[in-house]
N, CA, C and O atoms as a CHARMM CRD file, in Angstrom:
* protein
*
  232
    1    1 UNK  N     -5.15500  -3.87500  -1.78200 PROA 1      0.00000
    2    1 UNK  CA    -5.47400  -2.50000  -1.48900 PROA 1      0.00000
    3    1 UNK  C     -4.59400  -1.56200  -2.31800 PROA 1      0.00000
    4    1 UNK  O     -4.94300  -0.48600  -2.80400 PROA 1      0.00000
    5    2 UNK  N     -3.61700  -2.04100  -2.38200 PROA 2      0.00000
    6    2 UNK  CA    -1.99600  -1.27000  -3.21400 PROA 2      0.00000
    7    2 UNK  C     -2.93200  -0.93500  -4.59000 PROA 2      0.00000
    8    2 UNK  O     -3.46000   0.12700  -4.92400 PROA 2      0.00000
    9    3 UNK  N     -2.93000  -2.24100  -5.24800 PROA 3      0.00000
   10    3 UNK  CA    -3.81700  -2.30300  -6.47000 PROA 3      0.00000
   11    3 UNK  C     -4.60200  -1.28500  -6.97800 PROA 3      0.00000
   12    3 UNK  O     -4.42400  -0.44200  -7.85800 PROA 3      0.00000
   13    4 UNK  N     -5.81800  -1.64200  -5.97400 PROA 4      0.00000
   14    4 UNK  CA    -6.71000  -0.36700  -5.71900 PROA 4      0.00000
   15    4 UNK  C     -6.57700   0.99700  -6.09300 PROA 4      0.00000
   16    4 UNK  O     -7.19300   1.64700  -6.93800 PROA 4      0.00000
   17    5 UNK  N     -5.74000   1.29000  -5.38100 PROA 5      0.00000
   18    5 UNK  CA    -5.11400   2.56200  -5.08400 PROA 5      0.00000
   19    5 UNK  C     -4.36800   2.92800  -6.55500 PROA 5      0.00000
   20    5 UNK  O     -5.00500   3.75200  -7.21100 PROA 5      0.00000
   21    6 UNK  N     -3.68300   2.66500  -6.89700 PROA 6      0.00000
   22    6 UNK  CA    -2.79300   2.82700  -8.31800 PROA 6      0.00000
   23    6 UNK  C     -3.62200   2.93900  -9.31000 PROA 6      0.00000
   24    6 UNK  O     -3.45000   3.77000 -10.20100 PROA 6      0.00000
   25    7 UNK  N     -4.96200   1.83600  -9.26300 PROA 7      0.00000
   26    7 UNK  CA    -5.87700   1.72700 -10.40000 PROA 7      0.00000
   27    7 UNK  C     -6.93500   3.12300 -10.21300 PROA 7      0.00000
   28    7 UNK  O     -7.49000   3.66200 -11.17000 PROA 7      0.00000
   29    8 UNK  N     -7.05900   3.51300  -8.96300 PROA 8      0.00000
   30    8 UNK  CA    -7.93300   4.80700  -9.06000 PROA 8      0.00000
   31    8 UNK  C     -6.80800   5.97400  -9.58700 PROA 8      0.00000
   32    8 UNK  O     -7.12100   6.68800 -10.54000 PROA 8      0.00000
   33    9 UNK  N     -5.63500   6.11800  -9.00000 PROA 9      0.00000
   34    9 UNK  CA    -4.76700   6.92400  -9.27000 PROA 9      0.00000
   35    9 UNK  C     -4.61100   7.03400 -10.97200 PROA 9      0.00000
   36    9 UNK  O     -4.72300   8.09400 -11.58900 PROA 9      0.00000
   37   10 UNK  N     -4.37600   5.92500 -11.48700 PROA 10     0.00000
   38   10 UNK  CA    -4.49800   5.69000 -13.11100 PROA 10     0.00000
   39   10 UNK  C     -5.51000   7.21000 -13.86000 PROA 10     0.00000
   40   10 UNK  O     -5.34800   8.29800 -14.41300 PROA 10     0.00000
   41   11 UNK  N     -6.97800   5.90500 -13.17300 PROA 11     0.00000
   42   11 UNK  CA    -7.90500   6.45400 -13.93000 PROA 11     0.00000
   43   11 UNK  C     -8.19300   7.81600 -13.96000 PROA 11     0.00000
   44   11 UNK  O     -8.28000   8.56200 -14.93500 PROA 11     0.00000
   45   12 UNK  N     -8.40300   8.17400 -12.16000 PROA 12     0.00000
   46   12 UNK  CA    -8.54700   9.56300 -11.90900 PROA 12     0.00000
   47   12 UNK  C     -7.45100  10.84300 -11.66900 PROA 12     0.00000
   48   12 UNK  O     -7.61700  11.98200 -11.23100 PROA 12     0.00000
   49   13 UNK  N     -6.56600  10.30800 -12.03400 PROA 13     0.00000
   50   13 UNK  CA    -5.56700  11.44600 -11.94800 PROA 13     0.00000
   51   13 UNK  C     -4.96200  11.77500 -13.33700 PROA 13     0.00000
   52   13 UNK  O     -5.24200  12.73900 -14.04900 PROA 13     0.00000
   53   14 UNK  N     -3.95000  10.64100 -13.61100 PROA 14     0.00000
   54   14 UNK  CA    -2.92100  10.68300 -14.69900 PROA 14     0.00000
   55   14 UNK  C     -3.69100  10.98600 -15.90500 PROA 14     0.00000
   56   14 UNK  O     -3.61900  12.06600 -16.49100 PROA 14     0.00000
   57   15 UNK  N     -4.71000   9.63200 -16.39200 PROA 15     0.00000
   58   15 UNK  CA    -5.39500  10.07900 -17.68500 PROA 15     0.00000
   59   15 UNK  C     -6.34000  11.47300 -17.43200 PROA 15     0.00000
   60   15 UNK  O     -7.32700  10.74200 -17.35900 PROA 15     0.00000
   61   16 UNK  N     -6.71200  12.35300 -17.30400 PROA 16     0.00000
   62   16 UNK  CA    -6.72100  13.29800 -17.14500 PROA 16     0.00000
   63   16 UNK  C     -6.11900  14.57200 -17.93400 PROA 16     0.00000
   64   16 UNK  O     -6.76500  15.49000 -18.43900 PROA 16     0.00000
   65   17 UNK  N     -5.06800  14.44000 -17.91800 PROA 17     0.00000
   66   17 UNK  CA    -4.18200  15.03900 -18.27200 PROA 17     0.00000
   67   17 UNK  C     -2.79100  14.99700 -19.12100 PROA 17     0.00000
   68   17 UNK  O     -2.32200  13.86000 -19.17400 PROA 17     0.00000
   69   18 UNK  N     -2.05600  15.96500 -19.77500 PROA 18     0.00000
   70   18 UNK  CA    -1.25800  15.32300 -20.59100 PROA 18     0.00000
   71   18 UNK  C     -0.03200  15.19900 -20.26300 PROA 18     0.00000
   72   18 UNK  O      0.61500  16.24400 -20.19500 PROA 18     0.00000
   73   19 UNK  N      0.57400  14.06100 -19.99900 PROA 19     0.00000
   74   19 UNK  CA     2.10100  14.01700 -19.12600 PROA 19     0.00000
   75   19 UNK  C      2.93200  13.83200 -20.01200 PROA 19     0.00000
   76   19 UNK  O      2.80800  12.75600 -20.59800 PROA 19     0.00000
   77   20 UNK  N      3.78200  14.51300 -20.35200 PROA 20     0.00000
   78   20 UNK  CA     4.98900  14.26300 -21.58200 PROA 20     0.00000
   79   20 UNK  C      5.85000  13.28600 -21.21000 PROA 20     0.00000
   80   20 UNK  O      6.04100  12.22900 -21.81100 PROA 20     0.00000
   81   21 UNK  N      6.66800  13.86900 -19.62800 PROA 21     0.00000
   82   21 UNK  CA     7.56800  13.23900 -19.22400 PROA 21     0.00000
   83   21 UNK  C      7.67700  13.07000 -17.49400 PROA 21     0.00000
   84   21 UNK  O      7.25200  13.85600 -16.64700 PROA 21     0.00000
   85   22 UNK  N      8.30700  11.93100 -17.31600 PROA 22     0.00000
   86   22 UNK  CA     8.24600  11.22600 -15.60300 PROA 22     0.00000
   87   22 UNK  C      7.96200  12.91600 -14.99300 PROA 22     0.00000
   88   22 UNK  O      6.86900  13.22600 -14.52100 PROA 22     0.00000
   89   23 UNK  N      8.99100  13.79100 -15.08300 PROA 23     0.00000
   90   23 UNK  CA     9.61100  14.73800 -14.76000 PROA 23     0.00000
   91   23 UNK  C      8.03800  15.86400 -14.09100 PROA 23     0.00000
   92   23 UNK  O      7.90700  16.51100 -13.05200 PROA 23     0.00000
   93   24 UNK  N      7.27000  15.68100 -15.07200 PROA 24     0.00000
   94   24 UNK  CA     5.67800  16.26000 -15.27900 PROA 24     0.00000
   95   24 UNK  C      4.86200  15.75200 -13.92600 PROA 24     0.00000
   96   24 UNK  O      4.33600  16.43500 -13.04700 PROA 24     0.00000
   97   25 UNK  N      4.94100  14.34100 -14.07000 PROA 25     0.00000
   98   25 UNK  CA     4.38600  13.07400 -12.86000 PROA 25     0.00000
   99   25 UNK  C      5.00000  13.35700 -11.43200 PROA 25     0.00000
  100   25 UNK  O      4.30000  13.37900 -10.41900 PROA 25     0.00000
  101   26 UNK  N      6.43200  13.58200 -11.43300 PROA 26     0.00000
  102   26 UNK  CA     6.44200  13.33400 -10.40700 PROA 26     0.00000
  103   26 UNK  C      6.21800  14.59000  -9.97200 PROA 26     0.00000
  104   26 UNK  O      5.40600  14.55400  -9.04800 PROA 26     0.00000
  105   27 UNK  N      6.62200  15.83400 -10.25900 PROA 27     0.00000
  106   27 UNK  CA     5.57100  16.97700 -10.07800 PROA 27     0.00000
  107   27 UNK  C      4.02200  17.43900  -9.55900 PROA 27     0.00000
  108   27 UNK  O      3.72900  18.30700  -8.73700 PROA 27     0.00000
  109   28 UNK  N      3.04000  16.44000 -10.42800 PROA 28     0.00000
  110   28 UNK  CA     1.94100  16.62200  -9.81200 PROA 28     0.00000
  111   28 UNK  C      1.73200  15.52300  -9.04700 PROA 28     0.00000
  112   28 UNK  O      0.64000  15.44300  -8.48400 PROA 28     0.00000
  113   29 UNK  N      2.61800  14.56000  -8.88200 PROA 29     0.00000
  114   29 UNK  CA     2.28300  13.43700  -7.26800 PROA 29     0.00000
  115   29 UNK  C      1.63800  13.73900  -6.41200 PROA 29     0.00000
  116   29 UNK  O      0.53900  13.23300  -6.19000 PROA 29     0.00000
  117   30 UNK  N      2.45400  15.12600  -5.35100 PROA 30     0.00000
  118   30 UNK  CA     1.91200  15.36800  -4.06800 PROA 30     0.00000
  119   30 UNK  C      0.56800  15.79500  -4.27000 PROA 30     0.00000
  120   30 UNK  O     -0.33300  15.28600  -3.60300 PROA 30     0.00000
  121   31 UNK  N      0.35500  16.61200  -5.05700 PROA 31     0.00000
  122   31 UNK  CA    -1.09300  17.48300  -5.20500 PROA 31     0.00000
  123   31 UNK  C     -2.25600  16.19300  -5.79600 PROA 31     0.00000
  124   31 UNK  O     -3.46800  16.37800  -5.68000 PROA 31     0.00000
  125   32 UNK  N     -1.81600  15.19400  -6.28500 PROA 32     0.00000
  126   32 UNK  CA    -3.09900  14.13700  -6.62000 PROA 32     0.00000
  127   32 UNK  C     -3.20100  13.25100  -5.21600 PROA 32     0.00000
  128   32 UNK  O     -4.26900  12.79100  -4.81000 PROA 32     0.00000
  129   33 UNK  N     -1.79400  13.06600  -4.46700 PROA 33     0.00000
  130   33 UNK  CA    -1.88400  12.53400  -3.47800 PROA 33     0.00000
  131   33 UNK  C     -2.93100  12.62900  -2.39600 PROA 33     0.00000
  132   33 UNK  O     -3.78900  11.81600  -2.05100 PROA 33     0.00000
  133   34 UNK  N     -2.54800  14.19800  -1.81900 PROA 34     0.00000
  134   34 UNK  CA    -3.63900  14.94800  -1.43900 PROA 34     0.00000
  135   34 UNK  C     -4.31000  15.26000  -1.69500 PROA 34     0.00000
  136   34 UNK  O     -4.87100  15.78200  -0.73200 PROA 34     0.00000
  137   35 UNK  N     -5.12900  15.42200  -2.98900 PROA 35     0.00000
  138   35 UNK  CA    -6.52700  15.40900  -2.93800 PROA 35     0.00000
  139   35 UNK  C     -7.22800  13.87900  -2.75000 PROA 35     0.00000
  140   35 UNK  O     -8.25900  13.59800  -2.13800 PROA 35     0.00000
  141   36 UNK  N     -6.31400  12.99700  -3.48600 PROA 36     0.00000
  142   36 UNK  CA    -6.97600  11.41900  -2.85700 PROA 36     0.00000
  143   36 UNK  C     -7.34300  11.63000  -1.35100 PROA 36     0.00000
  144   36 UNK  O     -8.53700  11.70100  -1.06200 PROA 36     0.00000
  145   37 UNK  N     -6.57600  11.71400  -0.56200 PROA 37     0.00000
  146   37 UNK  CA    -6.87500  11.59500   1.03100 PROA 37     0.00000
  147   37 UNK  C     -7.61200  12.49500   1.03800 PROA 37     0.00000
  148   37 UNK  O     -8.73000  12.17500   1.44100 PROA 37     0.00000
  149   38 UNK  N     -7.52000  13.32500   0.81900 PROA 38     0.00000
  150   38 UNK  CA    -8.15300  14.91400   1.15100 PROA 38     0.00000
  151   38 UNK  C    -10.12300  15.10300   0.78800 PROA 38     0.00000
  152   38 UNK  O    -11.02700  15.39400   1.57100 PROA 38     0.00000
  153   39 UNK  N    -10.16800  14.76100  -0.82800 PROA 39     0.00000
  154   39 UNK  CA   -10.97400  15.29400  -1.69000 PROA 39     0.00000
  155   39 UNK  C    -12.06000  13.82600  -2.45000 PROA 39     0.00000
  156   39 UNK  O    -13.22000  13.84700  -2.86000 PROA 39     0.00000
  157   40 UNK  N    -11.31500  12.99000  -2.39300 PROA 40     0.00000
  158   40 UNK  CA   -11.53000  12.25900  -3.37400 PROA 40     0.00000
  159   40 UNK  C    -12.48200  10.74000  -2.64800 PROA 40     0.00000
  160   40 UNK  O    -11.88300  10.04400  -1.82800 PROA 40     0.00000
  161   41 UNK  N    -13.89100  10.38600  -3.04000 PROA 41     0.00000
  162   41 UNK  CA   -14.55700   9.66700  -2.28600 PROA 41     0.00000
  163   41 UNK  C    -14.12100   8.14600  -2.49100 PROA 41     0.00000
  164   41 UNK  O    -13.56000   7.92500  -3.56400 PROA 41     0.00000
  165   42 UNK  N    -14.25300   7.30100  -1.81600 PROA 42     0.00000
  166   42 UNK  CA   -13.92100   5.82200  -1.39500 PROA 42     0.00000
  167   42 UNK  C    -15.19200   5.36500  -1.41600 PROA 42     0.00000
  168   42 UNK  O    -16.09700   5.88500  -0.76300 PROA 42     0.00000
  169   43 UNK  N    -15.35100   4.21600  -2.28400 PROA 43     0.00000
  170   43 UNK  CA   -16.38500   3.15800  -1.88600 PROA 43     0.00000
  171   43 UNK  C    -16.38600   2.28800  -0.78500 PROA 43     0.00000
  172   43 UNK  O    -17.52700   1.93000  -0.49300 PROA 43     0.00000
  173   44 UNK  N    -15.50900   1.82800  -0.07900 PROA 44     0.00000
  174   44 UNK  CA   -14.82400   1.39900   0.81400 PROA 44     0.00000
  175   44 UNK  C    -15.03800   1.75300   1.89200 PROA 44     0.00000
  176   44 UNK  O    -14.96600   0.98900   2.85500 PROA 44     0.00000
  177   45 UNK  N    -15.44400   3.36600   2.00400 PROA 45     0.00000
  178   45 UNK  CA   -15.14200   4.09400   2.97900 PROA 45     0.00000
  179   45 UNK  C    -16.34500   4.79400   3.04600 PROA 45     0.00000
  180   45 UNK  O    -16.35700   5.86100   3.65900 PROA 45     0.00000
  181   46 UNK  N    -17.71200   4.22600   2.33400 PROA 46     0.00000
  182   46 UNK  CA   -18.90200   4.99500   3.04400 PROA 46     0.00000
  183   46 UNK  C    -18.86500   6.04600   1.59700 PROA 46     0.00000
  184   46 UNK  O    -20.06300   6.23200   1.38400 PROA 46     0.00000
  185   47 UNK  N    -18.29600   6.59900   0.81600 PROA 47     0.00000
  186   47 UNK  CA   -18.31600   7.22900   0.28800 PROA 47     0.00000
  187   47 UNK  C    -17.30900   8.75400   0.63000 PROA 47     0.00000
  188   47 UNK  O    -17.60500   9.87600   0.21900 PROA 47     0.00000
  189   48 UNK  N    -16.02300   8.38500   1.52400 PROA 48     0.00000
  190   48 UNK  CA   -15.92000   9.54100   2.16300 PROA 48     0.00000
  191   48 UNK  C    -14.36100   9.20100   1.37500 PROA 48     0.00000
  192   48 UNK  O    -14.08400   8.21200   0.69600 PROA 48     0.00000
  193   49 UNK  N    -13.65000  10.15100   1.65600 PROA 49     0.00000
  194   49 UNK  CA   -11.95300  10.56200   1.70300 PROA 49     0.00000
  195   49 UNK  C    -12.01200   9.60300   2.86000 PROA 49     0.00000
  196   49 UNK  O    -12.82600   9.31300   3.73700 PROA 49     0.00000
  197   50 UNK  N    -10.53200   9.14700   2.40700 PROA 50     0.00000
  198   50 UNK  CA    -9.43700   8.52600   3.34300 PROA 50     0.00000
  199   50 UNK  C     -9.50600   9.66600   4.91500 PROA 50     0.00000
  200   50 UNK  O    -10.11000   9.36400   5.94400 PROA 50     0.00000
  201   51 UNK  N     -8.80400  10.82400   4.71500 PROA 51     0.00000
  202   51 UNK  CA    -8.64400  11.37800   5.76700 PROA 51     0.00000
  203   51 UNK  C     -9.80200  11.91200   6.50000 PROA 51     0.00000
  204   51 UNK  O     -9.63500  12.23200   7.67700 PROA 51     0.00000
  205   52 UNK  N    -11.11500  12.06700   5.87300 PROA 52     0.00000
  206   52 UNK  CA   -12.60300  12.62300   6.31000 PROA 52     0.00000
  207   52 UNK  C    -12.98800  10.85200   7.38200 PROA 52     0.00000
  208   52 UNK  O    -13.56200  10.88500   8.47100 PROA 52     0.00000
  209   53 UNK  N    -12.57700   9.72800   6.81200 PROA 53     0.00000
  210   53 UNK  CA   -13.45000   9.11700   7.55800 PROA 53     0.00000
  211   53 UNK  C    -12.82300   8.72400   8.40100 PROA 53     0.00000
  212   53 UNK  O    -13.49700   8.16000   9.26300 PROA 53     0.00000
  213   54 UNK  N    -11.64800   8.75500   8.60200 PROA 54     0.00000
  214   54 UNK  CA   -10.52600   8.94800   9.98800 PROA 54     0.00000
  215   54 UNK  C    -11.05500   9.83800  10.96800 PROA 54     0.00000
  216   54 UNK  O    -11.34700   9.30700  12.03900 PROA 54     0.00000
  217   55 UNK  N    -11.23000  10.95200  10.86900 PROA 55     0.00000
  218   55 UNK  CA   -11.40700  11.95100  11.56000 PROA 55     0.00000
  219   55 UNK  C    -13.37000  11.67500  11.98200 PROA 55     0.00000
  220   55 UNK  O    -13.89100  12.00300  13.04800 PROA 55     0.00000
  221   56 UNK  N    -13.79500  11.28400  11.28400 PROA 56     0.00000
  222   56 UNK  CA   -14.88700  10.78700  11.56400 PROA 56     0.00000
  223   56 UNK  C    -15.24800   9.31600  12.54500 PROA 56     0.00000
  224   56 UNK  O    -16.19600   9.04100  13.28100 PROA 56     0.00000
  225   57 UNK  N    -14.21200   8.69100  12.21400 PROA 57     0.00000
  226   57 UNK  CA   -14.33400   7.83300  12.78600 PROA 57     0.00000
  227   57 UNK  C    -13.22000   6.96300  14.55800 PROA 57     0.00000
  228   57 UNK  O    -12.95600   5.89500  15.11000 PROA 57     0.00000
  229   58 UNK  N    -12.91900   9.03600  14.68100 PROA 58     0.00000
  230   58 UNK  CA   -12.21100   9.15900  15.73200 PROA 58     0.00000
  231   58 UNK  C    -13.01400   9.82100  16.86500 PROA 58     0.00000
  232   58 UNK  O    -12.48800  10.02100  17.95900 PROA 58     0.00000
């Protein structure tokens, strides 16, 4: 699942954009974080966010 997660983070976050240095990264962490949970759909998950199908499925 870890895997997963890092390999979407890869694709859909980092390459994206141009990161010079760690310093850049760890900067936009929280804000890719949260939109993963927040924004960002799961195959896994019906097609929904992490936090949408929680709340859905509460």
């Amino acid at each position: 699942m870890s895997e997963a997660f890092v390999k979407t983070l890869k694709r859909d976050y980092t390459s994206t954009v141009i990161l010079p240095e760690a310093d850049t990264i760890l900067a936009l962490l929280p804000e890719w974080l949260d939109d993963y949970c927040e924004v960002h759909p799961n195959s896994g998950l019906k097609f929904r966010s992490p936090r949408e199908f929680l709340r859905l499925s509460a």
